[in-house]
Backbone as CSV, one residue per row, in Angstrom:
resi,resn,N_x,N_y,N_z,CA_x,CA_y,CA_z,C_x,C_y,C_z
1,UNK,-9.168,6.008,-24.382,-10.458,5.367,-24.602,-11.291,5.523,-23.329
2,UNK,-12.709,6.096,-23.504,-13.453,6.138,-22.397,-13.471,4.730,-21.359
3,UNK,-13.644,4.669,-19.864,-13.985,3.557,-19.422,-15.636,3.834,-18.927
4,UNK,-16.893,3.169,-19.327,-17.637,3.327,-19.090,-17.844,2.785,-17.728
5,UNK,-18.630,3.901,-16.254,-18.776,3.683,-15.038,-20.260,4.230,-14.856
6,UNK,-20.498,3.373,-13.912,-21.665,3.965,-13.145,-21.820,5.188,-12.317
7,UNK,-22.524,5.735,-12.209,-22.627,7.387,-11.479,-22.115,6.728,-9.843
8,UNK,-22.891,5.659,-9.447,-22.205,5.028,-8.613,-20.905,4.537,-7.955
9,UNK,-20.281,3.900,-9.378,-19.498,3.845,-9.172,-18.247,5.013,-9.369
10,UNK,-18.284,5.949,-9.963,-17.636,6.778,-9.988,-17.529,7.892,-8.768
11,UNK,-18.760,7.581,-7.443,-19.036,8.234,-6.601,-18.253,7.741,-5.536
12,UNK,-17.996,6.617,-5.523,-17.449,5.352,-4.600,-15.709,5.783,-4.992
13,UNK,-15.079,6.372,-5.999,-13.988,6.505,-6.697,-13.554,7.598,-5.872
14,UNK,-14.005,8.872,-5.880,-14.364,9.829,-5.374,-13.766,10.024,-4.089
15,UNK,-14.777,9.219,-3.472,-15.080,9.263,-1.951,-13.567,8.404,-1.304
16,UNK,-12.952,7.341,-2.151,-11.811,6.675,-1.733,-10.299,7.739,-1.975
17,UNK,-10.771,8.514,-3.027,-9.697,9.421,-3.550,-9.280,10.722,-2.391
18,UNK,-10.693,11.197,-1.618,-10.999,12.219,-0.493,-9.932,11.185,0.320
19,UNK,-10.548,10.221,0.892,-10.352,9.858,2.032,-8.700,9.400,1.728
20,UNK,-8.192,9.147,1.017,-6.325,8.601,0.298,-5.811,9.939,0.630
21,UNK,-6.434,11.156,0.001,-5.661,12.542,0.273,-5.691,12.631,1.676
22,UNK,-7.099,12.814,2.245,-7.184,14.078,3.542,-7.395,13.489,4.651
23,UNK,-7.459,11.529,4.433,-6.816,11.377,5.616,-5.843,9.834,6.175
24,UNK,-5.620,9.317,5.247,-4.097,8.754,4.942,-3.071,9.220,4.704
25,UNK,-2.791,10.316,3.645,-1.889,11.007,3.458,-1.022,11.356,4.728
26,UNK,-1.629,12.236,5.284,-1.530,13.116,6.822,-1.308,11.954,8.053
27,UNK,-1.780,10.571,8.278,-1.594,9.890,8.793,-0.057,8.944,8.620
28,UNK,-0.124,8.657,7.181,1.707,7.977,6.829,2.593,9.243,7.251
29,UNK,1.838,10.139,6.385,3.287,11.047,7.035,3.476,11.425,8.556
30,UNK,2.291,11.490,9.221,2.990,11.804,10.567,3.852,10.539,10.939
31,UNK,3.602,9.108,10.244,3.807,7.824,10.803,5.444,8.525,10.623
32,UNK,5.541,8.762,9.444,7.150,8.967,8.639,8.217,9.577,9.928
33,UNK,7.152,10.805,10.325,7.970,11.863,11.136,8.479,10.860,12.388
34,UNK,7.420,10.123,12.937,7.876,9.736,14.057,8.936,8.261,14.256
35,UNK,8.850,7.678,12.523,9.907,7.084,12.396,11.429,7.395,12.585
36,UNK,11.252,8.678,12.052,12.780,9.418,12.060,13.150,9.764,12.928
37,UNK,12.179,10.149,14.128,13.097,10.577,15.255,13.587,8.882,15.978
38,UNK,13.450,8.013,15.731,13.803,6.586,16.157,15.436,6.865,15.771
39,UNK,15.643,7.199,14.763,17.183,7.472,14.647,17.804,6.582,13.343
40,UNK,18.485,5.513,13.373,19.305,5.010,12.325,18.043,4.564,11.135
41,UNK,17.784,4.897,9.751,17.061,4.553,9.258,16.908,3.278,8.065
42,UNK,18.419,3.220,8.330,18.779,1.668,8.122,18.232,0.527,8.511
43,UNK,18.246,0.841,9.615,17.718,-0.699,10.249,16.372,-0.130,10.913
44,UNK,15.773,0.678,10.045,14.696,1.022,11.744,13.370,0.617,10.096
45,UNK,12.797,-0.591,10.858,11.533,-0.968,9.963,10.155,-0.231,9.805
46,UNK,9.860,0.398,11.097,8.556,1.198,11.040,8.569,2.891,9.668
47,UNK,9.853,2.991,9.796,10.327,3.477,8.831,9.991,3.161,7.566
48,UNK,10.407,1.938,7.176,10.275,1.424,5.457,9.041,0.818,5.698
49,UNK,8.538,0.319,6.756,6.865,0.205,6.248,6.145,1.164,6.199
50,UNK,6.656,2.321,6.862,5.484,3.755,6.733,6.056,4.392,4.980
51,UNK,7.384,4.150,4.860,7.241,4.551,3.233,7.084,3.595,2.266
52,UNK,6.517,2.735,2.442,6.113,1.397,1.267,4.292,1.779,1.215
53,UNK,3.983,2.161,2.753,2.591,2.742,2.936,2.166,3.605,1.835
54,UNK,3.303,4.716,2.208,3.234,6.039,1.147,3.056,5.402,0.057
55,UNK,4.090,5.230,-0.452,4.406,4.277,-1.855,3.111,3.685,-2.297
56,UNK,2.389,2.712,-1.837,0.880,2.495,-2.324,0.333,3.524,-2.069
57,UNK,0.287,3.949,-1.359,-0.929,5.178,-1.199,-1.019,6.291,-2.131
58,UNK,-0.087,6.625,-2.475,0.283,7.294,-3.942,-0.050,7.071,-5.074
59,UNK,0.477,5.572,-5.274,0.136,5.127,-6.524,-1.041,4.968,-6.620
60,UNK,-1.617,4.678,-5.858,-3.179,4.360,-5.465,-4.028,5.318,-6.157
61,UNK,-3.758,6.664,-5.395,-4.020,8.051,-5.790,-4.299,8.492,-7.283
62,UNK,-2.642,7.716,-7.868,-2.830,8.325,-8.869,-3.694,7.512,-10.075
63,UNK,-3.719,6.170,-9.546,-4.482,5.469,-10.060,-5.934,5.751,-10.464
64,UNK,-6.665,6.053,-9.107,-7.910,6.861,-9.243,-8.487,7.977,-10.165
65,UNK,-6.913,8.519,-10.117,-6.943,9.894,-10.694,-7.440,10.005,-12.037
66,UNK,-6.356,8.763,-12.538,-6.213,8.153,-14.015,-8.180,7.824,-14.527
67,UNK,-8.361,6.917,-13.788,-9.686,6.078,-14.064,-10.839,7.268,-14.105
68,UNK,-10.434,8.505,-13.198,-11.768,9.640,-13.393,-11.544,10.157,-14.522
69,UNK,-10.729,10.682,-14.400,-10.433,11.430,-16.109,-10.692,10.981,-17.117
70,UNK,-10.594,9.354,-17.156,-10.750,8.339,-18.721,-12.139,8.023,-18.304
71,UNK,-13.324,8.024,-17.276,-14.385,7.736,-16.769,-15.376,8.166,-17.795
72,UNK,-16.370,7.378,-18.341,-17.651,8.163,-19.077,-18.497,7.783,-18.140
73,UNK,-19.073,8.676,-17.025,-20.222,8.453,-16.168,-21.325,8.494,-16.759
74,UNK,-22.045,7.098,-16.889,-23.676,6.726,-17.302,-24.415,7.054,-16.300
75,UNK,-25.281,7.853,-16.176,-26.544,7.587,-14.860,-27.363,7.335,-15.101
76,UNK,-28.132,5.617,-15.015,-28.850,5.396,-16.135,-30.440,5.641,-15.096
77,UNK,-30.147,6.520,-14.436,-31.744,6.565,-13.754,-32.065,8.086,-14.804
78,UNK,-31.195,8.639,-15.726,-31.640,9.390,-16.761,-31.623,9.248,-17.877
79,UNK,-31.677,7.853,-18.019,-31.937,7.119,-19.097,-33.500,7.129,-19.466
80,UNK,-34.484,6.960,-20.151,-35.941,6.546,-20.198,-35.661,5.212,-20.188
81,UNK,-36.380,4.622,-19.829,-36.502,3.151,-19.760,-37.131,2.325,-21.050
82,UNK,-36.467,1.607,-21.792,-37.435,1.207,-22.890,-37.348,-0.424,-22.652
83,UNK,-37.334,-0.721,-21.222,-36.992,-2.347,-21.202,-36.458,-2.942,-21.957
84,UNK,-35.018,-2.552,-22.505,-33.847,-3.092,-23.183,-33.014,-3.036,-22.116
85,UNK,-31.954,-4.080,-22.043,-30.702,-4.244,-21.073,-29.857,-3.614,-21.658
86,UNK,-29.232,-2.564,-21.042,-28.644,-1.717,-21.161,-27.360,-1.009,-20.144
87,UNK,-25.935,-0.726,-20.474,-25.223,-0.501,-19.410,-25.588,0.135,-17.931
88,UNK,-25.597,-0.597,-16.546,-26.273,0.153,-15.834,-27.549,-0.455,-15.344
89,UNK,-28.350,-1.164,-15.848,-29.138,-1.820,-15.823,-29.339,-2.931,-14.724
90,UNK,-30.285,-3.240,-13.818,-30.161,-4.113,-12.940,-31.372,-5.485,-13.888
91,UNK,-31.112,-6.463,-14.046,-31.706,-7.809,-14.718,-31.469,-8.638,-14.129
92,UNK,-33.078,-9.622,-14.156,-33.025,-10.499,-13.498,-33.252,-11.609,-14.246
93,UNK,-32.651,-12.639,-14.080,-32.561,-13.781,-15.398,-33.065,-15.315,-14.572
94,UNK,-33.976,-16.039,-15.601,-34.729,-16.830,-14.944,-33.431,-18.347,-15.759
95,UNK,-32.873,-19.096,-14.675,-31.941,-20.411,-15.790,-32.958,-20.819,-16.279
96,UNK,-33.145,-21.516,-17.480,-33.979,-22.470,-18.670,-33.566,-23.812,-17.584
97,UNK,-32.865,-24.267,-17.462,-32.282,-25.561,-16.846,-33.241,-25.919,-15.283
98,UNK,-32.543,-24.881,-14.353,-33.236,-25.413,-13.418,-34.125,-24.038,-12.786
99,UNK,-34.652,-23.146,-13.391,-35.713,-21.901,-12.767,-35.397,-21.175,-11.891
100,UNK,-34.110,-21.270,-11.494,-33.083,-20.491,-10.644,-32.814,-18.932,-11.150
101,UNK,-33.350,-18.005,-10.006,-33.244,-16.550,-10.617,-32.387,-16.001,-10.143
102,UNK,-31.334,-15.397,-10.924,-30.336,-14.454,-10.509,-30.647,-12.855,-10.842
103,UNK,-29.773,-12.005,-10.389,-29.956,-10.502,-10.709,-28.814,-10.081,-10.889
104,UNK,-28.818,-9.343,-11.396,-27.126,-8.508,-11.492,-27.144,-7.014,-11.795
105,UNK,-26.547,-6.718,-11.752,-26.152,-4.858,-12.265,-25.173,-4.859,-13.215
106,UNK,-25.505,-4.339,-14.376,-24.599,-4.158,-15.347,-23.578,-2.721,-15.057
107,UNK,-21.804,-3.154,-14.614,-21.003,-2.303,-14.485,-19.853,-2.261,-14.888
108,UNK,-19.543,-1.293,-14.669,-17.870,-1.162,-15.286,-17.357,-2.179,-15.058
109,UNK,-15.868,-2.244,-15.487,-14.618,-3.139,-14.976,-14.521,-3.135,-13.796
110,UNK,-14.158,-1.796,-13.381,-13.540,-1.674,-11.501,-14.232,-1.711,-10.688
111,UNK,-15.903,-1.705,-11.314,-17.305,-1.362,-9.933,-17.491,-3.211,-10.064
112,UNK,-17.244,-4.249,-10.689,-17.581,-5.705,-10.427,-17.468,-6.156,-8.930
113,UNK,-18.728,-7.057,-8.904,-18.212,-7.846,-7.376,-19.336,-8.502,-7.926
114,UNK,-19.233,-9.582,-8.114,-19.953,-10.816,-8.413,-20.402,-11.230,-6.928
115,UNK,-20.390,-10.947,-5.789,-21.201,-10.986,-4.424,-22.164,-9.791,-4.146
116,UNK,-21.795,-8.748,-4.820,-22.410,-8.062,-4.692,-23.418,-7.846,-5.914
117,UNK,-23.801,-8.744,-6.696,-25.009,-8.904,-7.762,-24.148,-7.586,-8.854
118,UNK,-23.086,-6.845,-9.066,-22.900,-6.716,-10.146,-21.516,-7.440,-11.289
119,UNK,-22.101,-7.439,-12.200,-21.335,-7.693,-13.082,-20.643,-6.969,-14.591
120,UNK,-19.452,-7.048,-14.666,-18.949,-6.086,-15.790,-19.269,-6.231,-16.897
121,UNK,-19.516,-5.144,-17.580,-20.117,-5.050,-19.054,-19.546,-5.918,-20.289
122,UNK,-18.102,-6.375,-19.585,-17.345,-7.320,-20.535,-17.358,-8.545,-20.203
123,UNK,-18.034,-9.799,-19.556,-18.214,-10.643,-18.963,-19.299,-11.393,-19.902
124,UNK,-19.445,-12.383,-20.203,-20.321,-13.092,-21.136,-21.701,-12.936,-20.919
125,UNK,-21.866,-12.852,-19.753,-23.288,-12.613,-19.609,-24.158,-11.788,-19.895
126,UNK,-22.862,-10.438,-19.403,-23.633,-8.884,-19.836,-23.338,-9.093,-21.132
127,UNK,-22.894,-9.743,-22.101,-22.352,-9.171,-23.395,-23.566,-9.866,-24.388
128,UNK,-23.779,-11.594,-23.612,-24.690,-11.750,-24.230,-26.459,-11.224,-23.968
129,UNK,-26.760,-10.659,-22.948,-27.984,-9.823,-22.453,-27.996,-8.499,-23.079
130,UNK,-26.756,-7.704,-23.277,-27.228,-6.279,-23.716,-27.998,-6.047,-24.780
131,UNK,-28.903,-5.860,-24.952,-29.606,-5.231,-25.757,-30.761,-6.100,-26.110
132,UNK,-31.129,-6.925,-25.385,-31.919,-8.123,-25.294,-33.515,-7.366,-24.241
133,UNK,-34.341,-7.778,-24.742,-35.520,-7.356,-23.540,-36.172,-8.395,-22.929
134,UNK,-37.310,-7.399,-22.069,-38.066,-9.016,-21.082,-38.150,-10.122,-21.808
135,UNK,-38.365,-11.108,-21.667,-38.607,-12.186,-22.170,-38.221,-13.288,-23.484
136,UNK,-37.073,-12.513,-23.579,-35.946,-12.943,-24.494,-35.541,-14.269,-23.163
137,UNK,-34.768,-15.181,-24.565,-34.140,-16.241,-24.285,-32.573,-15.678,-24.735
138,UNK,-31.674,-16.176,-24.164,-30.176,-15.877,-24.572,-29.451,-17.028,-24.043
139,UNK,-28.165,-17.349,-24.907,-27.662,-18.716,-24.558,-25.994,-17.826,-24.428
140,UNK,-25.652,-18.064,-23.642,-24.564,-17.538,-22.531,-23.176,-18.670,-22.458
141,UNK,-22.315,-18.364,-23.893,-21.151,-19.071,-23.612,-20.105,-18.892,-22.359
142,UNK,-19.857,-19.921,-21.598,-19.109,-20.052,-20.278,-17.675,-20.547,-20.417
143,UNK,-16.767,-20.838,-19.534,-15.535,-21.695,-19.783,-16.410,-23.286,-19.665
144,UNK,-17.275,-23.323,-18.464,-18.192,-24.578,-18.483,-18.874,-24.906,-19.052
145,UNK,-19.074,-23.953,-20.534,-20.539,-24.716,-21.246,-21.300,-23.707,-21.588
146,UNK,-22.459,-23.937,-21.752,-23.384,-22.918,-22.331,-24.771,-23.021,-21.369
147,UNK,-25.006,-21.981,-21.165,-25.860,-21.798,-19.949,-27.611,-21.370,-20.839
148,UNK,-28.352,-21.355,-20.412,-29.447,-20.666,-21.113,-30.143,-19.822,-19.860
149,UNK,-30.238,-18.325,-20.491,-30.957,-17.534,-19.511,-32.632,-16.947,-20.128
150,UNK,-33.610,-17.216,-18.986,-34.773,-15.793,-19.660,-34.657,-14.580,-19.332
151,UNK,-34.732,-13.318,-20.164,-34.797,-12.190,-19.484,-35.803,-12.056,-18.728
152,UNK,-35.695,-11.602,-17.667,-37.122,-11.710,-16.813,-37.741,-10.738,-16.602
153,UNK,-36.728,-9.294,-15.614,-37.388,-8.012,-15.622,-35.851,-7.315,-15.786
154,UNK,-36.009,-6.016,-16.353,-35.057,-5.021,-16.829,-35.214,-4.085,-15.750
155,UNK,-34.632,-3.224,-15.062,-34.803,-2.398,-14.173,-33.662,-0.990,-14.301
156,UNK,-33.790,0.036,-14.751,-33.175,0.780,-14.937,-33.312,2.226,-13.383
157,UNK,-32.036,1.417,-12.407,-31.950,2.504,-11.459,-31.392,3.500,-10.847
């Protein structure tokens, strides 16, 4: 099943996958080499922490690997814009309650950081905003309750 990502975020994927190969890789392993000349590898710890290193760093790898291949990269700055919220989408939502404006970026699963103003496409908020335009009202089931948002501005960047 596709995982839908941002061009962004799939760039950020990328760039962690370079840097895991060409220059961690080469770094545990020299760590490895110079464990071994320490001698008994039984008891010698810099040893099993430089291959537990590997060990994530690998899996890590292949992890990445996994998520590009299953990746459907959206770039929604080649999207036309029809001020609908849409995957990708940066929206800014006015609360009904107290006029408090938030923004967010609509993103994948793995690109989320709720500090960093985005949020995943599966999260109540984006689920109840998608496809909603300016000046829509939307009521946003929470674990706390029900929130009420205005759409305010749609920004496709």
């Amino acid at each position: 099943m596709p995982i839908p990502m941002t061009q962004e975020g799939a760039d950020a994927l990328r760039d962690e996958l370079k840097h895991r190969k060409s220059v961690l890789r080469p770094e545990i392993t020299q760590a490895i080499a110079e464990a071994r000349e320490h001698g008994d590898l039984k008891e010698n710890a810099e040893y099993h922490a430089a291959r537990e290193q590997q060990g994530f760093n690998e899996g890590r790898i292949k992890e990445i690997e996994s998520k590009l291949a299953d990746a459907q990269v959206i770039d929604v700055s080649k999207i036309k814009p029809s001020g609908k919220v849409i995957f990708g989408a940066t929206v800014t939502l006015i609360d009904a309650d107290g006029g408090d404006q938030v923004r967010y970026k609509i993103v994948g699963e793995d690109e989320a950081d709720l500090k960093a103003g985005k949020i995943s496409i599966m999260s109540p908020i984006a689920r109840a905003i998608v496809g909603k335009s300016e000046g829509d009202v939307v009521v946003v089931q929470t674990p706390s309750g029900e929130l009420e948002y205005e759409v305010d501005t749609v920004e496709h960047l």
